[in-house]
N, C-alpha and C positions, 0 to 999 in steps of 0.2 A: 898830572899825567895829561898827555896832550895826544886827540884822539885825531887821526889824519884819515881822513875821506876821498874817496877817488873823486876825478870830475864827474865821471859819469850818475856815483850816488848824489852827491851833490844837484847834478840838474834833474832828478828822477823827485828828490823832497823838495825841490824848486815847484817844481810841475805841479805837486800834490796841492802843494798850499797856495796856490794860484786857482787851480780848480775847485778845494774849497771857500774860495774867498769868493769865485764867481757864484759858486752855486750859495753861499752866505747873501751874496748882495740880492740875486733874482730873486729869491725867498723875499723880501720885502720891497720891490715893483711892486705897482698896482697892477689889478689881473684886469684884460683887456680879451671879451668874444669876440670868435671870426664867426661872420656869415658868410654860409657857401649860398651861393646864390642856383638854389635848384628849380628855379621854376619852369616848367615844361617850354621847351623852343616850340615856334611855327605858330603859327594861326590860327587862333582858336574858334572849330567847328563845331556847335552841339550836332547831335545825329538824335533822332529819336526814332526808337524801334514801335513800332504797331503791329499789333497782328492779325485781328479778328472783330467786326464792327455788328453786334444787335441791337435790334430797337426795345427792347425790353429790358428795364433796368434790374430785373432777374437773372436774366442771362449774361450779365455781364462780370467782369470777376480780374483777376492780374491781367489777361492777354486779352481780355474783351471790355471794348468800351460802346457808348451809344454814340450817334452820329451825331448829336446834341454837342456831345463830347470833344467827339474829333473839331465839327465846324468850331468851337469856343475857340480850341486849340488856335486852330488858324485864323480867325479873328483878333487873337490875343498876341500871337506874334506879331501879327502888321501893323496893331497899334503902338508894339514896341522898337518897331523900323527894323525888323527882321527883315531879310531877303530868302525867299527858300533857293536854293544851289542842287545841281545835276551831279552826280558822281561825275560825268565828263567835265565836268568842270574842276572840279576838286583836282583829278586825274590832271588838268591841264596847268593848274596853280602848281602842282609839287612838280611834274615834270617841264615847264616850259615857264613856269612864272608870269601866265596870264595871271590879271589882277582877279580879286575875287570882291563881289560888296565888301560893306564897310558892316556889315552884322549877317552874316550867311547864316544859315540853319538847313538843314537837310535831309529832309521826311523819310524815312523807308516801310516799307512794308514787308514782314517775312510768311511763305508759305503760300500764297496765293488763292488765298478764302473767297468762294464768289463774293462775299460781301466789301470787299475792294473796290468792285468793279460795281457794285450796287450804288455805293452809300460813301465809298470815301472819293472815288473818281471825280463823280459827278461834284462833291465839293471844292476838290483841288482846281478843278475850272474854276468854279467859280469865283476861288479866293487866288486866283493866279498864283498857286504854288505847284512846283511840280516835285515826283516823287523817285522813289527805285523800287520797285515790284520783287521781289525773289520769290520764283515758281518751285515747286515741285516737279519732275518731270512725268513721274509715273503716277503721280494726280492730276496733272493734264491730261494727260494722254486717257485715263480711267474717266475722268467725266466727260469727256469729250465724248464718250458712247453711250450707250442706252442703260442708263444706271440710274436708279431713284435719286433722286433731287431735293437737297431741304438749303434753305440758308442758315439754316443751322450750323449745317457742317459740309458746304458741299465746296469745293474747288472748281475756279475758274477751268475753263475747257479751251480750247489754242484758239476758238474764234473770236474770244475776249479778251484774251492776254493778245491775242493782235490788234483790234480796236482800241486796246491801252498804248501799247507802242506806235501804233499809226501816229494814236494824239497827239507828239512833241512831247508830251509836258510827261513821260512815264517812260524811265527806262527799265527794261523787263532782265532783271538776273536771275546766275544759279543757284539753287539753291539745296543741289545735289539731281540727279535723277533717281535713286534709289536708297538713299543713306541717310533717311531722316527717319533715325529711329535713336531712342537711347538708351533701352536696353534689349537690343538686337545681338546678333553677332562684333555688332561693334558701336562703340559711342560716337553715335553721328559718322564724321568722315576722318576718326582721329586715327592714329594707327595703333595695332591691337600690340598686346604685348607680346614678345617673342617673334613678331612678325619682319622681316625684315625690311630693310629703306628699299631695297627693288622689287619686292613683292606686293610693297604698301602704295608705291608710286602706279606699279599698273595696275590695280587694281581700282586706284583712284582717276587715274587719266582714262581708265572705261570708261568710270561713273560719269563724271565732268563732262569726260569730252561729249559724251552722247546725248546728255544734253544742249551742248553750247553747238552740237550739228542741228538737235532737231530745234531749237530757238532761231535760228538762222534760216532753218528752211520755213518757219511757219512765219517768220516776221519780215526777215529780210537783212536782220542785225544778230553781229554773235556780242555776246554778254561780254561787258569788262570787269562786272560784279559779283561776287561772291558771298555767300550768307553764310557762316560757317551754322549747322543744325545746331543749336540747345548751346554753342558758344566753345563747341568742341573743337576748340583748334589747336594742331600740333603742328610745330618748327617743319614738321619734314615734308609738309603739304605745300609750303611757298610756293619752291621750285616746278614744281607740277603745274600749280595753278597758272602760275606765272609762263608756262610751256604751253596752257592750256588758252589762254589770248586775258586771262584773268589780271586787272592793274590795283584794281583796290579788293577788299576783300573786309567784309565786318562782322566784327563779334558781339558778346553778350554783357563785357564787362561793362560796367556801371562805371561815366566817367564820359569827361569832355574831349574828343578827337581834338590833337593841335596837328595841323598839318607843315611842312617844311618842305619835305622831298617823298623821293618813292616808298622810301623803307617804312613813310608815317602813315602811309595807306595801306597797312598789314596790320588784320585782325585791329578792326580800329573801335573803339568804346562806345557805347552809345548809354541812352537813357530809353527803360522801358516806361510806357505808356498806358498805366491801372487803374481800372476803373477807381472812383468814389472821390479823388481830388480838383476844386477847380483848376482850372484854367493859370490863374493868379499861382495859388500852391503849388502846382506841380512845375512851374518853373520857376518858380523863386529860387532855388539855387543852382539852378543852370545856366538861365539867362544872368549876365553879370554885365 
């Protein structure tokens, strides 16, 4: 008996045993990894956060170090041919591709503790690094008047956050005027839930803006910096910020800033600064 097959079947079990023949033969290739090559673009910038400088290795703890501490720091960068760098600078590398040193590093300080202005100022002169200051605004504004005084806990007053900006070597940012709380009515300056994007943005461009007025009239300079509170940052704040004269803006995440263009100076990584590690330790895996 003789069984006759259309063309069409015919080239349909042609098809078949072609594709199991391919897939017969790839089964014994040798297997060959791809690497995707993901390593962060741009420049890489450590930032290191500070926040609060005593002389007593008691009162020291994650956000407080001695000025022993701080000075090693910067001691220990210059002999590893660090340059310290200005946000205006950074700002100037991703928008305009002014060069930057050949090992940048770039101090900041968040919250504006008189002990900045005591203990770490007067070091940065000396070790020729300069820094970015993020104020409070309604902590200026309260020591600025007749309020008990400790350096414990007391906040710079606008006649010192201007003597830091006169200097060169100290750019003075926001650091909200009123929104530096994290369990307030809202975490830090994030926006609250159910809240909406044009209810979150004015109420944001108050806070902001009222401080980058009263920075300007006390200094003479309005802020390009921004310190998101406790690292509370949300997507829907850019735009504001960015409306507000705001160019970089830095967060809390643990991690090395690459910089490239504008979009890399948004909520950008830093390394906090706790007490009880040298010098040496605490940047062994930052500095690379």
């Amino acid at each position: 008996m003789v069984i006759k097959l259309s063309y069409k079947t015919l080239l349909f079990f042609l098809c078949v045993m072609m594709v199991a023949a391919l897939c017969f033969w790839a089964e014994r290739q040798p297997r060959f990894s791809v690497t995707v090559n993901t390593a962060p673009k741009g420049t890489p910038v450590p930032i290191i956060m500070y926040h609060h400088i005593m002389e007593q290795e008691e009162d020291a703890g994650d956000y407080v170090i001695t000025p022993q501490e701080f000075e090693n720091d910067l001691v220990y960068l210059k002999s590893k041919g660090y340059t310290g760098v200005t946000g205006a600078q950074l700002i100037e590398y991703a928008e305009n591709g002014t060069p930057l040193p050949e090992k940048p590093v770039f101090i900041t300080f968040d919250d504006g503790y008189e002990s900045t202005y005591r203990y770490a100022f007067p070091l940065l002169k000396k070790h020729g690094f300069p820094a970015a200051v993020s104020i409070v605004g309604k902590f200026a504004d309260i020591y600025s008047g007749s309020i008990a005084k400790d350096i414990s806990y007391s906040q710079m007053n606008w006649q010192q956050i201007k003597e830091l900006s006169d200097s060169g070597i100290i750019e003075i940012g926001n650091h909200t005027y009123d929104m530096h709380e994290a369990n307030g009515s809202r975490k830090g300056c994030r926006i609250n839930e159910g809240e909406s994007e044009e209810q979150y943005a004015a109420a944001l461009a108050d806070d902001i803006g009222r401080l980058q007025d009263k920075i300007n009239v006390m200094t003479g300079k309005k802020p390009q910096i921004f310190a998101y509170p406790f690292g509370f940052f949300c997507r829907e704040s850019v735009d504001t910020l960015k409306q507000m004269g705001i160019r970089l803006s830095l967060g809390c995440e643990e991690g090395t800033a690459y910089v490239s263009d504008s979009d890399s100076l948004i909520n950008m990584k830093r390394y906090n600064r706790a007490h009880g590690k040298t010098s040496e330790a605490f940047f062994k895996k930052i500095l690379k």
